[in-house]
mmCIF file of the N, C-alpha and C atoms, coordinates in Angstrom:
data_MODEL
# 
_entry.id   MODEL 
# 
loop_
_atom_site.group_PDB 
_atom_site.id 
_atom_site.type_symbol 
_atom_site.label_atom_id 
_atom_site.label_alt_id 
_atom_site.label_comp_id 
_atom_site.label_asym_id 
_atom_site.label_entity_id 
_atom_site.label_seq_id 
_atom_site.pdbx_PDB_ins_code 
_atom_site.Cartn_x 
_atom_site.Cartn_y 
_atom_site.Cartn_z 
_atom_site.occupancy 
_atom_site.B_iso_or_equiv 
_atom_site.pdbx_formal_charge 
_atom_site.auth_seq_id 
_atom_site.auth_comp_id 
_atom_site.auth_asym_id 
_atom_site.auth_atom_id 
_atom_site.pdbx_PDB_model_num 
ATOM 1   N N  . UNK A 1 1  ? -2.402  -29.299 22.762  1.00 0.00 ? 1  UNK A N  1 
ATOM 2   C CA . UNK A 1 1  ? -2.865  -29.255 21.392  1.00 0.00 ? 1  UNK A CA 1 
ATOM 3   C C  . UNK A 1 1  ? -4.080  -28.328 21.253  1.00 0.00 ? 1  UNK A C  1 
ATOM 4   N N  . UNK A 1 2  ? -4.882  -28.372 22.417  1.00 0.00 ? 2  UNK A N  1 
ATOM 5   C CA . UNK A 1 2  ? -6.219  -27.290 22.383  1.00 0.00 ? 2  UNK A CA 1 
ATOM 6   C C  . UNK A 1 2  ? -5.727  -26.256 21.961  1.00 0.00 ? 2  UNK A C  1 
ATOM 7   N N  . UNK A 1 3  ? -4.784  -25.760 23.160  1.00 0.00 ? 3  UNK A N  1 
ATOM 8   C CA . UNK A 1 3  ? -3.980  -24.405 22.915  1.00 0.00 ? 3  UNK A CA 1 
ATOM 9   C C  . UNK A 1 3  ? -3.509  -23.813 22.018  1.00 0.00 ? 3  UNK A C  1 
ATOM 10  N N  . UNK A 1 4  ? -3.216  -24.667 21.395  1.00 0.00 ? 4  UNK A N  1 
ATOM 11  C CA . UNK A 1 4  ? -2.434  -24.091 19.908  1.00 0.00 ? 4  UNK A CA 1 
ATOM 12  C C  . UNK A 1 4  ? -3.227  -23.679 18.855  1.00 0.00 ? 4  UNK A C  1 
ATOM 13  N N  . UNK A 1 5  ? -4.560  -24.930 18.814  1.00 0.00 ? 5  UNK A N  1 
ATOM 14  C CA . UNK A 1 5  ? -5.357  -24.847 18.108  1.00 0.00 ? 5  UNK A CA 1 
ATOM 15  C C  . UNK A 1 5  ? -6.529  -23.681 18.263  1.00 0.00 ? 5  UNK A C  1 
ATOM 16  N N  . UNK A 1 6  ? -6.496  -23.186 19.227  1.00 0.00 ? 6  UNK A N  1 
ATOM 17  C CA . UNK A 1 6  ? -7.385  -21.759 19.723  1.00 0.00 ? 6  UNK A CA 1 
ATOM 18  C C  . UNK A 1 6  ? -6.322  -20.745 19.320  1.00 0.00 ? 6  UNK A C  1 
ATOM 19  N N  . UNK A 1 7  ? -5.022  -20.471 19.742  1.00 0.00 ? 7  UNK A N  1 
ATOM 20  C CA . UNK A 1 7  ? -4.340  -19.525 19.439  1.00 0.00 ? 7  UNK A CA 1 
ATOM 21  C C  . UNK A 1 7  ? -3.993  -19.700 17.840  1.00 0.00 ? 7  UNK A C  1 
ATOM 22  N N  . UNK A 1 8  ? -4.151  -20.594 16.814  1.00 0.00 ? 8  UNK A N  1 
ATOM 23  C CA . UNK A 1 8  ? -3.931  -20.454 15.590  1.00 0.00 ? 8  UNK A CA 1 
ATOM 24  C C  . UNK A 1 8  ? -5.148  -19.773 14.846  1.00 0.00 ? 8  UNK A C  1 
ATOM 25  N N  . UNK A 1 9  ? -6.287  -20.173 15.449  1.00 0.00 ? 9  UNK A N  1 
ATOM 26  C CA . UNK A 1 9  ? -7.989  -19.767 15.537  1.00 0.00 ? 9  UNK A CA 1 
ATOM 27  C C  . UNK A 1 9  ? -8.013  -18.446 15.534  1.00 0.00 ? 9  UNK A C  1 
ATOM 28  N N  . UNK A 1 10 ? -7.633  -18.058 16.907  1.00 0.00 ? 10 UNK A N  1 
ATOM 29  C CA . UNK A 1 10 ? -7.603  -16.416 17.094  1.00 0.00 ? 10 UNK A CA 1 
ATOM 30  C C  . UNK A 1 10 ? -6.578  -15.559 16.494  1.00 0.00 ? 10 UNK A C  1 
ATOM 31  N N  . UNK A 1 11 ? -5.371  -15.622 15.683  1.00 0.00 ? 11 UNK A N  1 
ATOM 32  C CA . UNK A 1 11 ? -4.960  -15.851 15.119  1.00 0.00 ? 11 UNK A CA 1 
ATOM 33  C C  . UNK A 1 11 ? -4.740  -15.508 14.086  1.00 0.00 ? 11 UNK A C  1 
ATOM 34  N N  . UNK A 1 12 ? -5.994  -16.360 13.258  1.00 0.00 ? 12 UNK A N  1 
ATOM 35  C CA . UNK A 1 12 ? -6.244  -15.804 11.814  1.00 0.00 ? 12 UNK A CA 1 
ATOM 36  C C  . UNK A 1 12 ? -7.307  -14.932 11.900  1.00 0.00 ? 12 UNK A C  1 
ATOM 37  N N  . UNK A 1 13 ? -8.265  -14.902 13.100  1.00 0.00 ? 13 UNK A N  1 
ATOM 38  C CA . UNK A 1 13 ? -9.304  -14.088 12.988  1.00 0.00 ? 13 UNK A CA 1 
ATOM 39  C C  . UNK A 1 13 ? -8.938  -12.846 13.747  1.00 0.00 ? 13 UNK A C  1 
ATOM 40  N N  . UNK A 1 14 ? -7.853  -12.681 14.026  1.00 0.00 ? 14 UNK A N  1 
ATOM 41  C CA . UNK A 1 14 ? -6.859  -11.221 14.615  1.00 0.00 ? 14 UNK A CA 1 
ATOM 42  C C  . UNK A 1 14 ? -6.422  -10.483 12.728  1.00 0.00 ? 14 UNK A C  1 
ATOM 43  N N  . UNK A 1 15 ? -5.644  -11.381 12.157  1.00 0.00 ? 15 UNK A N  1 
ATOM 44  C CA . UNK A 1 15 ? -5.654  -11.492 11.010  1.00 0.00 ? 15 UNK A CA 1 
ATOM 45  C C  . UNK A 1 15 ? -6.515  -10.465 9.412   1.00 0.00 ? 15 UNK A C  1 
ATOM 46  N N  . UNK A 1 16 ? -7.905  -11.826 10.062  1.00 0.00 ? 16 UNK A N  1 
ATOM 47  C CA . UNK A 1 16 ? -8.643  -11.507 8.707   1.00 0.00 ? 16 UNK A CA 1 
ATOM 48  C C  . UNK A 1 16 ? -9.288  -9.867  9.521   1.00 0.00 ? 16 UNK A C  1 
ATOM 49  N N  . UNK A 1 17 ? -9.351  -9.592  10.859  1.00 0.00 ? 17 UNK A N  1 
ATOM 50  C CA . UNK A 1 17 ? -10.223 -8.551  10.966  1.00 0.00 ? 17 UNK A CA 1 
ATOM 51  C C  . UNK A 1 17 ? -8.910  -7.119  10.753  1.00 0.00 ? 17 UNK A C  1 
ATOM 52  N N  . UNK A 1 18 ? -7.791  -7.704  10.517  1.00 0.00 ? 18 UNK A N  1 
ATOM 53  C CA . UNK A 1 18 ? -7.215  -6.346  9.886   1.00 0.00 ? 18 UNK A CA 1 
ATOM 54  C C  . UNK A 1 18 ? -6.839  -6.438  8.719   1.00 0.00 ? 18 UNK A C  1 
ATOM 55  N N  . UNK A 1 19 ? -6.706  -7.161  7.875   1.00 0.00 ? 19 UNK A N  1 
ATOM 56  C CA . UNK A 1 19 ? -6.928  -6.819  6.369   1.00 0.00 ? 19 UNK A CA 1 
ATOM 57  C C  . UNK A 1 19 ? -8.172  -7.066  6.062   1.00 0.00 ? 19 UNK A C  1 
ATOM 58  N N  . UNK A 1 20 ? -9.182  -7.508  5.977   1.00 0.00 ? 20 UNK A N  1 
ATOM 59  C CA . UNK A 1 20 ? -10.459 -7.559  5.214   1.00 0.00 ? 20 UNK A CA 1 
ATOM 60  C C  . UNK A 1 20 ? -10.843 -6.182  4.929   1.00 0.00 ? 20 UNK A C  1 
ATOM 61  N N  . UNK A 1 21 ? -10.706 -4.808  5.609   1.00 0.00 ? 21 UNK A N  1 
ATOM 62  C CA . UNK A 1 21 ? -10.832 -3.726  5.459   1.00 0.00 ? 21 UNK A CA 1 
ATOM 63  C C  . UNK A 1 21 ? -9.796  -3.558  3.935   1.00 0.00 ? 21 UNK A C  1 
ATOM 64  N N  . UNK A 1 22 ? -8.844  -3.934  3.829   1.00 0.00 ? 22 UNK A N  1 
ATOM 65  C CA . UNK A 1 22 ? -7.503  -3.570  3.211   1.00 0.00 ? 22 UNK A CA 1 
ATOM 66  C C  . UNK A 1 22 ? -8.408  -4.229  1.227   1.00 0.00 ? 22 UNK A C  1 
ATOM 67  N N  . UNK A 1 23 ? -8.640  -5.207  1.441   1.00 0.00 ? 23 UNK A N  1 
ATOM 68  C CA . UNK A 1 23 ? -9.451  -6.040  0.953   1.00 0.00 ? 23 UNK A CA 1 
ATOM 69  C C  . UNK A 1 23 ? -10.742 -5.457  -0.210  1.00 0.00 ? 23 UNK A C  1 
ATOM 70  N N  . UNK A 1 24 ? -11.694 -4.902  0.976   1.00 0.00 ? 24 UNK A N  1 
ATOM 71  C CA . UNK A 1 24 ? -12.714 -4.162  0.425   1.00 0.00 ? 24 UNK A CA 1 
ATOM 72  C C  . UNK A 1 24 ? -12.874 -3.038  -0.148  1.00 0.00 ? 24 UNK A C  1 
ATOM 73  N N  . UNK A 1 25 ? -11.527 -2.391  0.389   1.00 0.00 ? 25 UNK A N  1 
ATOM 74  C CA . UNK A 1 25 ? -11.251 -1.186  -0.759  1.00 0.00 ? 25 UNK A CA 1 
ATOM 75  C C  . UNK A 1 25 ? -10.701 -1.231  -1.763  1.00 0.00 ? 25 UNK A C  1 
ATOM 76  N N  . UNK A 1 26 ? -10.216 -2.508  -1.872  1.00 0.00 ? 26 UNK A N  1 
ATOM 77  C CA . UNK A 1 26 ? -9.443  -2.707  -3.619  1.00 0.00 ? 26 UNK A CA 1 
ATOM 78  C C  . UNK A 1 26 ? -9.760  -2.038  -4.975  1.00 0.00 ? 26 UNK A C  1 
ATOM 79  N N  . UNK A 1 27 ? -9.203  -1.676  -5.538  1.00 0.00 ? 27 UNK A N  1 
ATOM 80  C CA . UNK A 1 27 ? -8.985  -0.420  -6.688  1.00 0.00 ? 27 UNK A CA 1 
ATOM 81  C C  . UNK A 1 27 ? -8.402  -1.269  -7.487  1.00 0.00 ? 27 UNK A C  1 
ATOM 82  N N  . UNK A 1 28 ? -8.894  -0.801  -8.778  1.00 0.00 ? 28 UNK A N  1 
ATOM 83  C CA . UNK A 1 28 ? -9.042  -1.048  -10.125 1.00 0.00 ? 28 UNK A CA 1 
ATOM 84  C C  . UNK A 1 28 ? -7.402  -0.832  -10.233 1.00 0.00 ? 28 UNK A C  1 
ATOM 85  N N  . UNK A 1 29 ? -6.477  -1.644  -11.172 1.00 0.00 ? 29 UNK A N  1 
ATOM 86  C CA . UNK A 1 29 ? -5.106  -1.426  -10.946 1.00 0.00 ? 29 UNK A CA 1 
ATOM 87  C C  . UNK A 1 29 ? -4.997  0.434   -12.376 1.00 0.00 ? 29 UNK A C  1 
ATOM 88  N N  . UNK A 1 30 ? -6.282  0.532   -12.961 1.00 0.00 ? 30 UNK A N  1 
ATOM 89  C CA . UNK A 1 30 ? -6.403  1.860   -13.607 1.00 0.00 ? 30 UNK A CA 1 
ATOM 90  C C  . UNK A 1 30 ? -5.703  2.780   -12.707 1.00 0.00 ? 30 UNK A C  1 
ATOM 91  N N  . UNK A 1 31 ? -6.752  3.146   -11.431 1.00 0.00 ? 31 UNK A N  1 
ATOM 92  C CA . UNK A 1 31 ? -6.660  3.929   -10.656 1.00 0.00 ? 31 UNK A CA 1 
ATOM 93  C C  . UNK A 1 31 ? -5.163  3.735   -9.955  1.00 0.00 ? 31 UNK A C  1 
ATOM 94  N N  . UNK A 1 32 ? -4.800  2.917   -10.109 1.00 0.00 ? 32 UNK A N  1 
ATOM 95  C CA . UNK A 1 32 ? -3.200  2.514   -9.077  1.00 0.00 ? 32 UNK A CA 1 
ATOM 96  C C  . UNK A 1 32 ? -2.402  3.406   -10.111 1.00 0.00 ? 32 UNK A C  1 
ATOM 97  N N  . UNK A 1 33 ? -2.217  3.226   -11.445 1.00 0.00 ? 33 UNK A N  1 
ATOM 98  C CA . UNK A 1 33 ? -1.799  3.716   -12.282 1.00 0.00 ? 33 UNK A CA 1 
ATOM 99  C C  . UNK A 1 33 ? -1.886  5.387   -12.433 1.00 0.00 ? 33 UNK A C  1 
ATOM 100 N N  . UNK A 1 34 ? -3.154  5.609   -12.491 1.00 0.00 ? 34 UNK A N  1 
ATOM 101 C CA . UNK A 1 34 ? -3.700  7.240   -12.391 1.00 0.00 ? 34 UNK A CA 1 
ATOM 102 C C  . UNK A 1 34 ? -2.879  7.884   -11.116 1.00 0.00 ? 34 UNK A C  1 
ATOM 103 N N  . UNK A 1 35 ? -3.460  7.669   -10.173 1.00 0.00 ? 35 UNK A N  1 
ATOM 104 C CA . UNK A 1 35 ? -2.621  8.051   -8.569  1.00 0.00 ? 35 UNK A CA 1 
ATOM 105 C C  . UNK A 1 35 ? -1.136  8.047   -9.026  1.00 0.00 ? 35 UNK A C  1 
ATOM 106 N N  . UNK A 1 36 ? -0.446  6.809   -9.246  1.00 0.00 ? 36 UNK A N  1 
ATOM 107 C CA . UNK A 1 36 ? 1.363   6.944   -9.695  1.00 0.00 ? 36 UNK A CA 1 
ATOM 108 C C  . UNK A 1 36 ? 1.339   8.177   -10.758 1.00 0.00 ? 36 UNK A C  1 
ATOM 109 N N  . UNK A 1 37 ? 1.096   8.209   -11.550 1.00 0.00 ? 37 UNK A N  1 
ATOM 110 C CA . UNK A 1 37 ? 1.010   9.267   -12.663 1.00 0.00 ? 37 UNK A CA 1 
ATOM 111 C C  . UNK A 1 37 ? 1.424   10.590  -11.810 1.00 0.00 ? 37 UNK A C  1 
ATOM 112 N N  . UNK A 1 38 ? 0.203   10.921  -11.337 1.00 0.00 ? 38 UNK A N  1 
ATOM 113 C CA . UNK A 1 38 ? -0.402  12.007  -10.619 1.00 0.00 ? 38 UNK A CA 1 
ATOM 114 C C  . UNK A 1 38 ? 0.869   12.167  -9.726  1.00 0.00 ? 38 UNK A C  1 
ATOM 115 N N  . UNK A 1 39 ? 1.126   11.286  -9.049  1.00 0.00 ? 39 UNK A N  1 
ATOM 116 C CA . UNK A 1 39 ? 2.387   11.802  -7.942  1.00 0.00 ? 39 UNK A CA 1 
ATOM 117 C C  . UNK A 1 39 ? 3.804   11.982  -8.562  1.00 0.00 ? 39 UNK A C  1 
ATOM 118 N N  . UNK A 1 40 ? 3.584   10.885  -9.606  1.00 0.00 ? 40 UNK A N  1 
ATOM 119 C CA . UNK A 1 40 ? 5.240   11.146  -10.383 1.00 0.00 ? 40 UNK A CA 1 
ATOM 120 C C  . UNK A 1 40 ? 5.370   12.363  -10.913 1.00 0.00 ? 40 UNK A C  1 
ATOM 121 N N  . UNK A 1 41 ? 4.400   13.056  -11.422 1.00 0.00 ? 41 UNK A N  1 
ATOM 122 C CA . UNK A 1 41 ? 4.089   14.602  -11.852 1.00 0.00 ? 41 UNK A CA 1 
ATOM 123 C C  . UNK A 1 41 ? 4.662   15.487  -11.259 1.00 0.00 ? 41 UNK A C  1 
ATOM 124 N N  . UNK A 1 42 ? 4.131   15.541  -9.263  1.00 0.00 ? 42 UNK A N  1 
ATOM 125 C CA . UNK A 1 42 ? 3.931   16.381  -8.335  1.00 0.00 ? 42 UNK A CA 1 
ATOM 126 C C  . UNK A 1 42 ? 5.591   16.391  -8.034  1.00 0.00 ? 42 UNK A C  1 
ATOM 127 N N  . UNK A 1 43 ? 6.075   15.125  -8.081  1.00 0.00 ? 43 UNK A N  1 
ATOM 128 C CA . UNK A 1 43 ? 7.160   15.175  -6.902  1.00 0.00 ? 43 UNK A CA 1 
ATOM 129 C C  . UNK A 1 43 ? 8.307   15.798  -8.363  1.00 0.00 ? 43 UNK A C  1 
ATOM 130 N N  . UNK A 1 44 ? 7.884   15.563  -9.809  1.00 0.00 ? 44 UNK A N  1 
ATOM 131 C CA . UNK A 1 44 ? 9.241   16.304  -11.008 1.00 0.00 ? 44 UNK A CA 1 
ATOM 132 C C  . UNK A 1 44 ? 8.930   18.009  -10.630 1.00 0.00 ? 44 UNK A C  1 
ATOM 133 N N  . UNK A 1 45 ? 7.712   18.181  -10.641 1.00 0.00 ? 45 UNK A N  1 
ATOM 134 C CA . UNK A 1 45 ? 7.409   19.388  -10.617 1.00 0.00 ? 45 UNK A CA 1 
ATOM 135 C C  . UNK A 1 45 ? 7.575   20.084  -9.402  1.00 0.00 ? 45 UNK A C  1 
ATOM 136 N N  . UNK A 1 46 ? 8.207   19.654  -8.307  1.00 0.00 ? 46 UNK A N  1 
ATOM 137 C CA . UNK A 1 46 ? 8.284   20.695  -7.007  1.00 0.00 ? 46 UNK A CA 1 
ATOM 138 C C  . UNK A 1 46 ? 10.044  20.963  -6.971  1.00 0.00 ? 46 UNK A C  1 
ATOM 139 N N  . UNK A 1 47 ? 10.096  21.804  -6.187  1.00 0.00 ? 47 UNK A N  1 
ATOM 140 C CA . UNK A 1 47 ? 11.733  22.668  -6.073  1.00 0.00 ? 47 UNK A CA 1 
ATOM 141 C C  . UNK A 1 47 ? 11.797  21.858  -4.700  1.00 0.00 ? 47 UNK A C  1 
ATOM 142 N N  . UNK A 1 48 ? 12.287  20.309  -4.810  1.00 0.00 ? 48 UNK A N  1 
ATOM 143 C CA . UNK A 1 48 ? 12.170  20.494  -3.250  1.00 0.00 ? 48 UNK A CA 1 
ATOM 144 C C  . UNK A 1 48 ? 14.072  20.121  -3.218  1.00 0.00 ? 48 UNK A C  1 
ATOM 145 N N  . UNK A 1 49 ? 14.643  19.984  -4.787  1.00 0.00 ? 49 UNK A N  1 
ATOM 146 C CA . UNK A 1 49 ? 16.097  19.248  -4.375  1.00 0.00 ? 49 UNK A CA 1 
ATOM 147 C C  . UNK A 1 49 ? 16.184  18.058  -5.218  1.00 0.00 ? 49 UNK A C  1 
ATOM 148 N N  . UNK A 1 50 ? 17.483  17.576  -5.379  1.00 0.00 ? 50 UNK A N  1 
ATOM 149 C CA . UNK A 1 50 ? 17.651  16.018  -5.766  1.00 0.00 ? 50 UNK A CA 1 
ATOM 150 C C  . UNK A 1 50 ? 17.206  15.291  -5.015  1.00 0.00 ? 50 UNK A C  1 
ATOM 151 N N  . UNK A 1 51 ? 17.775  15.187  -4.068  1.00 0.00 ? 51 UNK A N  1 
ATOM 152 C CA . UNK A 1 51 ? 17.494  14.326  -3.214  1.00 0.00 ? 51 UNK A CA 1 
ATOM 153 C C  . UNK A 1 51 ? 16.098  13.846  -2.437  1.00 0.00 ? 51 UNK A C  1 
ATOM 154 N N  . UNK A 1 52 ? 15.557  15.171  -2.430  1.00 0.00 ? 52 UNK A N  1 
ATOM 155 C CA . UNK A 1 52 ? 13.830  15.286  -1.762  1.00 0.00 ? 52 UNK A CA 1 
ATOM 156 C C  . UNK A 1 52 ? 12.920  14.416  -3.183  1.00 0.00 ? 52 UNK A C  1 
ATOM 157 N N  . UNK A 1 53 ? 13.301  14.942  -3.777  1.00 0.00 ? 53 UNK A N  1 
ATOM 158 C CA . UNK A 1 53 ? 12.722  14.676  -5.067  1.00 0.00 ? 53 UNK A CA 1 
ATOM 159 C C  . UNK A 1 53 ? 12.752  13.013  -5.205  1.00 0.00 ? 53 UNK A C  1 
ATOM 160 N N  . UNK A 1 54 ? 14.467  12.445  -5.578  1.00 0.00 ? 54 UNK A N  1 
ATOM 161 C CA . UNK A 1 54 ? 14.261  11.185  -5.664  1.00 0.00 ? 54 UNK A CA 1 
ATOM 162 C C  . UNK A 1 54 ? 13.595  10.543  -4.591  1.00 0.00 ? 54 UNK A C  1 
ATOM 163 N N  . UNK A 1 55 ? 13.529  11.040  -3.418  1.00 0.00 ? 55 UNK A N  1 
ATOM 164 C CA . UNK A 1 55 ? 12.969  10.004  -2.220  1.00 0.00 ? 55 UNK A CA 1 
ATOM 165 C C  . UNK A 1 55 ? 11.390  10.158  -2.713  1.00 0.00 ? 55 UNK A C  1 
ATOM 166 N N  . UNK A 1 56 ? 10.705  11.734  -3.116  1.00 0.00 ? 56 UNK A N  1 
ATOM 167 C CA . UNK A 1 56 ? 9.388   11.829  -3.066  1.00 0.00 ? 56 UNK A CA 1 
ATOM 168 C C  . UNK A 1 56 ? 8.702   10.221  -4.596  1.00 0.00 ? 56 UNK A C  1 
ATOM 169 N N  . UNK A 1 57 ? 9.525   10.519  -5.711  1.00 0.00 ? 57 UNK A N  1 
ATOM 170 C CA . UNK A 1 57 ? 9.865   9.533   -6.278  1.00 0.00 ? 57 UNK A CA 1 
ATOM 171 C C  . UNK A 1 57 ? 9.612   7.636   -5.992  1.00 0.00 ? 57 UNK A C  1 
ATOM 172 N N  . UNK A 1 58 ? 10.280  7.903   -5.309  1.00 0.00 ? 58 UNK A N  1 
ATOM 173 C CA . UNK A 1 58 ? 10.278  6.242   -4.464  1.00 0.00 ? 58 UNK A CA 1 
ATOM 174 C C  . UNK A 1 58 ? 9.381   6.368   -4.005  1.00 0.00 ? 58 UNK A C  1 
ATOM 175 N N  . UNK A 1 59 ? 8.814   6.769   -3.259  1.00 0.00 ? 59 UNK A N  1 
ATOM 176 C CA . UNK A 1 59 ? 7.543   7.017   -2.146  1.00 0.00 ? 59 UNK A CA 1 
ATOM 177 C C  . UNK A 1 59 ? 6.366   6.621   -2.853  1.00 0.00 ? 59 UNK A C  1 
ATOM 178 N N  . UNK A 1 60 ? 6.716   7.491   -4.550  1.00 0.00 ? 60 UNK A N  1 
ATOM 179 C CA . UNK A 1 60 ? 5.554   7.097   -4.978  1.00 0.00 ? 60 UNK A CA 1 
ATOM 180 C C  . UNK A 1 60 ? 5.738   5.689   -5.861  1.00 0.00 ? 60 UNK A C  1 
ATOM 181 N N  . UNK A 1 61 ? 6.764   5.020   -6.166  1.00 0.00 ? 61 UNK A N  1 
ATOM 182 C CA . UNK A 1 61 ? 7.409   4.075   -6.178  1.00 0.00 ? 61 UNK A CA 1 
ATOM 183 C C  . UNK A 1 61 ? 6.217   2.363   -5.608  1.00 0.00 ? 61 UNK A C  1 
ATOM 184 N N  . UNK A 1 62 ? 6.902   3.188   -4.131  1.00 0.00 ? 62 UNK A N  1 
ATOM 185 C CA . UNK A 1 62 ? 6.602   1.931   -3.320  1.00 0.00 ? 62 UNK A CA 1 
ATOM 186 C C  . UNK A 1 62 ? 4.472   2.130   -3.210  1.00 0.00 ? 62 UNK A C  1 
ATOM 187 N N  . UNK A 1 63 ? 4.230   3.101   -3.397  1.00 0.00 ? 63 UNK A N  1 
ATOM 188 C CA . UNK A 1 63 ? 2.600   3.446   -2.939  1.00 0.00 ? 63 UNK A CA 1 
ATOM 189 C C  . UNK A 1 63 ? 2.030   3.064   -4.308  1.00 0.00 ? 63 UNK A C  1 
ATOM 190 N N  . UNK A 1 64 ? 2.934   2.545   -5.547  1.00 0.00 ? 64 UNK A N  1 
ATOM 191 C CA . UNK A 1 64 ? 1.901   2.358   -6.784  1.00 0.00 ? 64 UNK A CA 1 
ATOM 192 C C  . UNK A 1 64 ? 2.333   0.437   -6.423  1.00 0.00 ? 64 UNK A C  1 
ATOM 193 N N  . UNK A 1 65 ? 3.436   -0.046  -6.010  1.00 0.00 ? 65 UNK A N  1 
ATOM 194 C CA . UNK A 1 65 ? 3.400   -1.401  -5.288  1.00 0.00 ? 65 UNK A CA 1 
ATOM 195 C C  . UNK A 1 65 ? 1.944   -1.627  -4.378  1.00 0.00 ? 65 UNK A C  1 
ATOM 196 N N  . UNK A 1 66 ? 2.062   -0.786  -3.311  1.00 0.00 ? 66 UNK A N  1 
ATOM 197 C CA . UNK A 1 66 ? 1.464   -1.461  -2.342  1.00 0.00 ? 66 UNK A CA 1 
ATOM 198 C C  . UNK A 1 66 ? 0.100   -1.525  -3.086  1.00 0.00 ? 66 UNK A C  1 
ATOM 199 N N  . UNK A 1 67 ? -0.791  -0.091  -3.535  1.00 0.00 ? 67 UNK A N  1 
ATOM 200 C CA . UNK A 1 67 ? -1.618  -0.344  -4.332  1.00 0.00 ? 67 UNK A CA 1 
ATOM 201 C C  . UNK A 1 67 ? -2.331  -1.425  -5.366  1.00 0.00 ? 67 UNK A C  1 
ATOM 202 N N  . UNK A 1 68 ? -1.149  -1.479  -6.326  1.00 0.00 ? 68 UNK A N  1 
ATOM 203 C CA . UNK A 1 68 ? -1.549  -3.031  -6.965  1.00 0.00 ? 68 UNK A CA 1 
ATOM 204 C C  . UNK A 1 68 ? -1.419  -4.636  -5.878  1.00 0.00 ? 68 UNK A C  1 
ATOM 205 N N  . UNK A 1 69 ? -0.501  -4.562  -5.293  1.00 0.00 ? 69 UNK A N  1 
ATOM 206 C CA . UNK A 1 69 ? -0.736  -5.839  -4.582  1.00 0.00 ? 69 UNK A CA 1 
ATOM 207 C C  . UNK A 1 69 ? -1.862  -5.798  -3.256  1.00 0.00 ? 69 UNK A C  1 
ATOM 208 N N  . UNK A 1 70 ? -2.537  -4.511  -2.900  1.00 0.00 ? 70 UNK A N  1 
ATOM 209 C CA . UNK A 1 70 ? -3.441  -5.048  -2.029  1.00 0.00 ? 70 UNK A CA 1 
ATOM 210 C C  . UNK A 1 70 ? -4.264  -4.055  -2.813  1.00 0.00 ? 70 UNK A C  1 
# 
């Protein structure tokens, strides 16, 4: 029971010492918004293809997600 209880310990403090960084940089969901803007722009406006395009798209997709939720 020690054991478990040290490895659940270390654990969360393996944990909190890699997101608390993630944490302290938190952004205004404005700026999450501004940044998506900004990339949804970049990726209509380049010759890279359909396909380059929709992926660049998603990319920025998933980076205006991760943004607002952390």
């Amino acid at each position: 029971m020690k054991k478990l209880t040290a490895l659940t310990l270390s654990l969360i403090f393996v944990l909190s010492v890699l997101f608390l960084p993630l944490i302290s940089q938190a952004r205004s969901a404005d700026d999450c918004w501004n940044n998506w803007e900004r990339c949804e722009a970049r990726a209509l406006q380049s010759d890279m293809g359909f396909v380059r395009t929709t992926l660049a798209l998603m990319a920025c997709d998933v980076g205006l997600g991760r943004c607002l939720i952390f």
